[in-house]
BAKOL-661031 format. One record per residue (C-alpha): x negated, y negated, z negated; residue in one letter. Coordinates in steps of 0.02 Angstrom, whole numbers, plus 50000, padded with zeros to 5 digits. Layout:
BEGIN
XYZA...
This chain:
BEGIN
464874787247331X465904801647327X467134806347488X468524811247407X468634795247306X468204785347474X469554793747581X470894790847443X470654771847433X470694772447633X472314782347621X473254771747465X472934757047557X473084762347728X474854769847660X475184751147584X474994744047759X476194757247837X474724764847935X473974783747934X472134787047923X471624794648096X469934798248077X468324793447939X466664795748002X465304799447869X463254796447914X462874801947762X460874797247811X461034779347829X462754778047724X463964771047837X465614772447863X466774771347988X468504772347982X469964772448121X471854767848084X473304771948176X475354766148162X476664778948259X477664763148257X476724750048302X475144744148354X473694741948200X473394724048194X471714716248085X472654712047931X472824730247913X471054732947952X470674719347839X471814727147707X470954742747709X469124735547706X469564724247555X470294739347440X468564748747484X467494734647450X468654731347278X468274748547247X466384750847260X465344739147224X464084738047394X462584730047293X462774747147181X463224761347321X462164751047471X463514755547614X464124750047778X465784751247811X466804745847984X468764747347991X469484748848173X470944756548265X471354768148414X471714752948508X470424740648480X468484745548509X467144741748358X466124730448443X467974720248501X468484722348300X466444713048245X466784700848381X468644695348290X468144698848128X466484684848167X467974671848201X468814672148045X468244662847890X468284671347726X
């Protein structure tokens, strides 16, 4: 996969949400990504964590690029985000 493809389909659709891209962590070993959203107006809530997941997964196929990818925010922890996400039914 390559970044600079990656980080613009986190920042279209983090732009699309109203939210700014605070931080993408690359382990480029085991392929995962992790990326952290932020709103100066507002606090991120999981349909914009949701939002951004979906345009990544739309965007490269997982099956072909074999990827992990986690969406969270400054204000809500990873493990809190996996714990929510488990809840909802796709």
């Amino acid at each position: 996969m390559e970044r600079k493809e990656f980080e613009s389909v986190v920042n279209v659709a983090a732009q699309e949400r109203g939210c700014i891209v605070a931080a993408i962590d690359f382990d480029d070993e085991d392929n995962v990504f992790e990326v952290t959203l932020d709103r100066p107006s507002a606090p991120v809530d999981l349909e914009d964590c949701e939002y951004v997941h979906r345009a990544v997964l739309a965007a490269f196929d997982r099956d072909v690029e074999d990827y992990a990818l986690t969406v969270g925010s400054l204000g809500i922890s990873r493990e809190e985000a996996d714990e929510i996400l488990k809840t909802i039914k796709e």
